[in-house]
C-alpha positions in Angstrom: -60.6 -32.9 20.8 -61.8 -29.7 22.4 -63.1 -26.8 19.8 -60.6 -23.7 21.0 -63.5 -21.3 19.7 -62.0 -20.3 16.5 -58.6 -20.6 17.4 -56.2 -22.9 14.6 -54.7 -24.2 18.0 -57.1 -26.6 19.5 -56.7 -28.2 23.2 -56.5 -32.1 23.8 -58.4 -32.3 26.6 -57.5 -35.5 27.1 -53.7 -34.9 27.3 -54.3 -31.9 30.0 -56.3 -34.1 31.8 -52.9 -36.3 32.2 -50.4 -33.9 32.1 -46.8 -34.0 30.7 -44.7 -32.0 28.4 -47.3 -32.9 25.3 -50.0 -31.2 26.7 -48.2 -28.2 28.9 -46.5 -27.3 24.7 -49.8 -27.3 23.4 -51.7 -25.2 26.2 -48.9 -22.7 26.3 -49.3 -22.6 22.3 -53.1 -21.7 22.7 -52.5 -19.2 25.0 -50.1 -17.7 23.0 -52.8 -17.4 20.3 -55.2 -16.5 22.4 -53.2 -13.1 23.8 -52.2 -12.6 20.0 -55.8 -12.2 19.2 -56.6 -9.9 21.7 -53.8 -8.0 20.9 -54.5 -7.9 17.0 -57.9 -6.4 17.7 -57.3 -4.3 20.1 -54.0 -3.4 17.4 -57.3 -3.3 15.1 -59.6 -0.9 16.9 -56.7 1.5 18.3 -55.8 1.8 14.1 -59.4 1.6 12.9 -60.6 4.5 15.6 -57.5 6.8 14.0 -58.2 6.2 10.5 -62.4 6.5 10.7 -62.0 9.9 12.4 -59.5 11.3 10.0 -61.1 10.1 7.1 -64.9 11.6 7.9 -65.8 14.3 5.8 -68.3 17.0 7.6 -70.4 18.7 5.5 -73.1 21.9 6.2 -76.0 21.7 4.1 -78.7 24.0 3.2 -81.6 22.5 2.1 -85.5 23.8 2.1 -85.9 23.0 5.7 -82.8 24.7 6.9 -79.0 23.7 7.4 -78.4 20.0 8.1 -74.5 18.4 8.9 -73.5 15.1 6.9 -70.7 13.5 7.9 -69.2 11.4 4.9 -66.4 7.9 5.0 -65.9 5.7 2.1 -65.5 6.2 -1.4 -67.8 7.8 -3.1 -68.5 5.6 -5.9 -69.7 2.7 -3.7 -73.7 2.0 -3.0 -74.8 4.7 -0.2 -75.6 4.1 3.5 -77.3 6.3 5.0 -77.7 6.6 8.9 -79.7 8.8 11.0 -79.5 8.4 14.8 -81.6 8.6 18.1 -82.7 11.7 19.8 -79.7 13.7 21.4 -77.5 11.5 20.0 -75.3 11.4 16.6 -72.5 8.9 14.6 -70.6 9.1 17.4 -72.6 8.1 19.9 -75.3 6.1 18.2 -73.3 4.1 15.8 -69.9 3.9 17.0 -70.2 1.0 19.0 -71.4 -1.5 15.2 -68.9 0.6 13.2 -65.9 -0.4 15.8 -66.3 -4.3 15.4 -63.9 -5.1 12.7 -66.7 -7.4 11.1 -68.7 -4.9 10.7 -66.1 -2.6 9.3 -65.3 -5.4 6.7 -69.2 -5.7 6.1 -70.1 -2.1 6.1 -67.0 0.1 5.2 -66.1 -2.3 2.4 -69.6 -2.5 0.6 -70.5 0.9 0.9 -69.9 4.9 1.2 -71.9 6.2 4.8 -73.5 9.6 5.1 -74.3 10.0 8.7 -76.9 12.5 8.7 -77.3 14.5 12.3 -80.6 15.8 13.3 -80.6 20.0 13.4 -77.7 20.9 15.5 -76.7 17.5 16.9 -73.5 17.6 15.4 -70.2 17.7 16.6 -69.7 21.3 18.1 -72.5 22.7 17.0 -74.1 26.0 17.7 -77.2 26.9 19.1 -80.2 26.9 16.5 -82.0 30.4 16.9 -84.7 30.6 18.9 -86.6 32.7 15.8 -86.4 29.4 13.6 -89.6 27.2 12.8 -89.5 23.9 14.6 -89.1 21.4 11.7 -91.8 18.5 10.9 -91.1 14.8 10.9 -92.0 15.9 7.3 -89.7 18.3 6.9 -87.0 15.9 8.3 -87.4 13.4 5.5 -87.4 15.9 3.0 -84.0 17.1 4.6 -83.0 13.6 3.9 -84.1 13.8 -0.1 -82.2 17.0 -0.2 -79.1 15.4 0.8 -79.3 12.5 -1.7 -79.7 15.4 -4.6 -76.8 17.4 -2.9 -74.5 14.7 -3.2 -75.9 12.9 -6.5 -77.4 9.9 -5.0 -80.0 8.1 -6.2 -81.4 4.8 -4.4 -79.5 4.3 -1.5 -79.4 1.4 1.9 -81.5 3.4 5.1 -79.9 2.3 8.3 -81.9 4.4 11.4 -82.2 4.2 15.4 -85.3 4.9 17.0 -86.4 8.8 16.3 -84.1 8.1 13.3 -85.9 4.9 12.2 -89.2 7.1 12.1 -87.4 9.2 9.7 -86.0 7.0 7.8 -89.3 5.4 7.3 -90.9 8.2 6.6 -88.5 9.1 4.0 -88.8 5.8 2.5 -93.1 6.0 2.1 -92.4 9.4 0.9 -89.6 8.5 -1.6 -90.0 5.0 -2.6 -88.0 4.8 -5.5 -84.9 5.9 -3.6 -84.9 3.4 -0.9 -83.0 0.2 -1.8 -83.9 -1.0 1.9 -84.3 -0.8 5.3 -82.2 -1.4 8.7 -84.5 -0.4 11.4 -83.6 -0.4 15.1 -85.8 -0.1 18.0 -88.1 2.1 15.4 -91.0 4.1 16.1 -93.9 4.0 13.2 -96.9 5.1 15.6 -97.9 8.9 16.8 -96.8 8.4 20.5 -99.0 7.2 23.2 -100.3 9.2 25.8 -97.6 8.3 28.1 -94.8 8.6 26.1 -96.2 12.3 25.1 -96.3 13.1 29.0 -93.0 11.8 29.1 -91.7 13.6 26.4 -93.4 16.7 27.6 -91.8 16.7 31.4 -88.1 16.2 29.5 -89.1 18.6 27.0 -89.6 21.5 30.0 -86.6 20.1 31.7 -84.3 20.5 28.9 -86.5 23.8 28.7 -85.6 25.5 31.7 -82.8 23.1 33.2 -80.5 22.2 30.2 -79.0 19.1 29.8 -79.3 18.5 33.8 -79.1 14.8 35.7 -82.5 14.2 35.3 -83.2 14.6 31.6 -79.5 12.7 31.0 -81.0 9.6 33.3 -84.5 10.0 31.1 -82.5 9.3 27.9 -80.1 6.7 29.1 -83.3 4.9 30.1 -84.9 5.6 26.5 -81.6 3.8 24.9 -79.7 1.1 27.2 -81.4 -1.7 29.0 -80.8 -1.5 33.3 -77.9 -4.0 33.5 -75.7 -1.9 32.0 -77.0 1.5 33.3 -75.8 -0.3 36.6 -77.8 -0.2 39.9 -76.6 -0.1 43.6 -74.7 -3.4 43.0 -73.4 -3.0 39.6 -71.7 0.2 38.5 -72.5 1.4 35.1 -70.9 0.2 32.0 -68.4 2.3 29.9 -70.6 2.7 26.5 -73.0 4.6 29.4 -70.3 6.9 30.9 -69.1 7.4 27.4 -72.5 8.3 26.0 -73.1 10.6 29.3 -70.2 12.5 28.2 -71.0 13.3 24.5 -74.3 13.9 26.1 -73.1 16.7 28.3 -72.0 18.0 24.5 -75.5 18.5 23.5 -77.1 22.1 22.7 -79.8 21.8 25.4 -82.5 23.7 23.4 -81.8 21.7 19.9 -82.0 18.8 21.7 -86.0 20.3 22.7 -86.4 20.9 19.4 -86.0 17.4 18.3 -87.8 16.1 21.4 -90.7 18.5 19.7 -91.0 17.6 16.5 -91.2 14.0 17.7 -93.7 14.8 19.6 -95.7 15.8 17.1 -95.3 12.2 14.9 -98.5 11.0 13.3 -99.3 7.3 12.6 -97.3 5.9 9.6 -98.9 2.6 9.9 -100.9 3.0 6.3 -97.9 4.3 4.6 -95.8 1.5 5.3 -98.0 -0.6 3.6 -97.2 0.5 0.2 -93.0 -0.1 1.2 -91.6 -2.1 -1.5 -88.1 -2.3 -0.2 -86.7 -5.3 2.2 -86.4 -4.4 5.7 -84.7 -5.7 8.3 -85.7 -4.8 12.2 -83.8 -5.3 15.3 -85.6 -4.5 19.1 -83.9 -5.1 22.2 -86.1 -7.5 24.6 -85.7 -4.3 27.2 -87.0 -1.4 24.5 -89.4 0.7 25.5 -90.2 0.0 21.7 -90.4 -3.5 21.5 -94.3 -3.7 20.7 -93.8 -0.7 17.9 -90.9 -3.0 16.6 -93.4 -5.8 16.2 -96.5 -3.6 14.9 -94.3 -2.5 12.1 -93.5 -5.6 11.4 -96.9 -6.8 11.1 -97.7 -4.1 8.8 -95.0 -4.9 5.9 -94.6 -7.1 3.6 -93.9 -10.9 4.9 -92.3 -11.6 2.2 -89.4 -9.1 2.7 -89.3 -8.0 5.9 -87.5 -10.2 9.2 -87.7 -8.8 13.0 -84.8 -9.9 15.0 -85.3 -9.4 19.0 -82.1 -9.1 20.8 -82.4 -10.6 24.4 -81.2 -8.6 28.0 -80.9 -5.5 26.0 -82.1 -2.3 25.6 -83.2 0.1 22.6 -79.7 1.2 21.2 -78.7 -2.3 19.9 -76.2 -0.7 18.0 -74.2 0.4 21.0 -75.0 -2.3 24.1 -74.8 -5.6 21.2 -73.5 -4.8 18.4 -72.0 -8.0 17.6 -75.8 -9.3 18.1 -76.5 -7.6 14.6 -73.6 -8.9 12.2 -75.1 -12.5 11.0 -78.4 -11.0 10.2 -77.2 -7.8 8.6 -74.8 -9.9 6.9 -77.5 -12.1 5.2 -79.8 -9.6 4.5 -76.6 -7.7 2.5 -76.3 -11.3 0.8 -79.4 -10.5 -1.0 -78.5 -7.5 -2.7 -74.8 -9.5 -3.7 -72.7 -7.6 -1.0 -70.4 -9.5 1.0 -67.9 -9.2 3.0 -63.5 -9.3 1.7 -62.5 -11.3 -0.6 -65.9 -12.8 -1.2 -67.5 -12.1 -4.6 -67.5 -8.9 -6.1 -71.1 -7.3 -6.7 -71.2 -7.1 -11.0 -73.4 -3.7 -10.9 -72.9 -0.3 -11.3 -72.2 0.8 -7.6 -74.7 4.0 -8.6 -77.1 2.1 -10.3 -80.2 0.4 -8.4 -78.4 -3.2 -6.6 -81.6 -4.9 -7.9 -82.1 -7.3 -4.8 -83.2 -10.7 -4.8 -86.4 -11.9 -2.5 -84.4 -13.0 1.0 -84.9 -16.5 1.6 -86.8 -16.9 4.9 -83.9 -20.0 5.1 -81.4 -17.2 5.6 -83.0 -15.4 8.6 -84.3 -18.3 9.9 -82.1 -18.9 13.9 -80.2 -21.5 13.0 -78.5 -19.3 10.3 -78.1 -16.5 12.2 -76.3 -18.4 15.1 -79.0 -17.9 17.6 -76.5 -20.4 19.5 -73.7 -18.0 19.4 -75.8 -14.6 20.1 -78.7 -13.9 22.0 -81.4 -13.3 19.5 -84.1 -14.7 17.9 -85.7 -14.0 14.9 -89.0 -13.7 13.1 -89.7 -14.4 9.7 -93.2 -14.8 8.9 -94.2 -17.6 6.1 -96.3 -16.9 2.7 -99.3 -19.1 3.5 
């Protein structure tokens, strides 16, 4: 019998193979399936897109290091998941792509409440920051982030970052240990930048300076986030997550934009503080990042016990958006370890405020067979107590 890839209709091949009324039922049954499926998720998305936008909460915050925006979905009472994007980029363009794939909605929007935290004026709409404001620290950032957590009564909550936001997150977590529960890290930073990146940095810095959100710094960014198969090339035209995220670019305040490109800029090292983490942590890295070896010196630098790097082949920084589906069997197990599952599994028996108290991951869990490296292309790498 043939597998029909998850469909309850499987395909003789053997009676295809010979024809006749047998086998032309039971094709025309599997196709029947098959179109159903499509439509039910599309059906899925189309209603899931709807109801995610209406339901998002925006708040303005002021904290000690100025106004920050928080957009809020779930109920409130659940475990807290925080998220804190890219440069130029915010939850709609950084984590849209994970929070679409109805497993990961069952995962995610299921186990826990999601404060989407946008750098200074990266929100939706936003105004222009005035000029006469301080340029915050990468310091100041993660203090933003405590502020939050005490605005809306949180205490220990799940940090989920991309890239710039990763740093942040990090930082946040060395600074605050007590209220990280843990760690999902993508493409992260954890090193000051190197000399090129800093040149780099500085020649899109004075473009979005002087220019604005012009061709050139757009094509610099899309080259920070997506690997070059989907960017497209003279024989391959770009994918749609790239002309979608070159329109909510164009959105952009130029000059807030430079002023997270600046305070970036201006990182320091975190390699000592991560030392002292005592949370779990789970990295991804596309094979194509410009950040692949800071993914793997970060994970060098925490504990083996409780950390797992997963690399995510032919793609590009901002896993979350060009794979997402490349993320669900690992996020899923390392959730497992803190008793969050997806519907109808088991219900975690804790206070959903109170600390989740997670277990030590097994290494069996993140090891490639359990993550399906068959199905997606990653591999993983979970290093052994000796």
């Amino acid at each position: 019998m043939g597998d029909s890839g998850g469909s309850v209709v499987s395909v003789d091949v053997e009676r295809i193979s010979f024809g006749g009324k047998i086998a032309t039922l039971e094709f025309s049954i599997f196709l029947l399936v098959e179109v159903l499926q499509e439509f039910s998720l599309a059906f899925f998305s189309f209603f899931f897109d709807m109801f995610y936008f209406l339901s998002i909460q925006e708040h303005h915050i002021q904290t000690n290091h100025g106004h920050v925006s928080v957009a809020v979905y779930g109920d409130h009472d659940k475990p807290a998941l925080v998220t804190y994007p890219d440069i130029a980029l915010n939850y709609m363009s950084c984590f849209q792509g994970l929070l679409f794939c109805p497993e990961a909605a069952s995962l995610l929007l299921h186990n826990f409440c999601i404060y989407h935290i946008s750098p200074p004026g990266h929100e939706l709409g936003a105004a222009p920051i005035s000029p006469n404001a301080p340029i915050p620290s990468v310091d100041d950032l993660a203090d933003q982030v405590a502020d939050v957590l005490d605005f809306f009564g949180l205490g220990s909550v799940m940090c989920f970052g991309v890239t710039a936001g990763a740093y942040i997150l990090t930082l946040f977590a060395a600074k605050y240990r007590e209220r990280v529960l843990g760690l999902i890290l993508v493409s992260p930073l954890c090193k000051g930048p190197t000399w090129t990146e800093w040149l780099y940095s500085k020649v899109t810095s004075n473009l979005l300076y002087y220019y604005g959100m012009c061709g050139l710094v757009k094509e610099c960014l899309l080259q920070r986030y997506f690997s070059k198969e989907v960017r497209g090339f003279s024989e391959l035209p770009e994918s749609d997550i790239v002309q979608a995220c070159k329109s909510l670019l164009e959105q952009r305040q130029s000059m807030n934009v430079w002023r997270f490109v600046q305070t970036m800029n201006e990182r320091y090292d975190l390699s000592e503080h991560i030392k002292r983490l005592q949370c779990r942590t789970l990295i991804f890295v596309g094979d194509n990042s410009q950040f692949h070896t800071e993914a793997v010196h970060l994970t060098s630098k925490l504990d083996r016990r409780y950390c797992a790097l997963v690399e995510v082949q032919a793609c590009g920084s901002l896993v979350t958006e060009e794979q997402p589906h490349a993320m669900l069997i690992p996020m899923e197990y390392f959730l497992m370890g803190y008793g969050l599952y997806r519907p109808p599994s088991q219900v975690v028996e804790c206070s959903p405020r109170s600390p989740l108290s997670p277990f030590c991951i097994s290494p069996d869990l993140l090891s490639p067979e359990s993550m399906g490296v068959k199905l997606k292309p990653i591999r993983t790498r979970v290093r052994l107590e000796v």
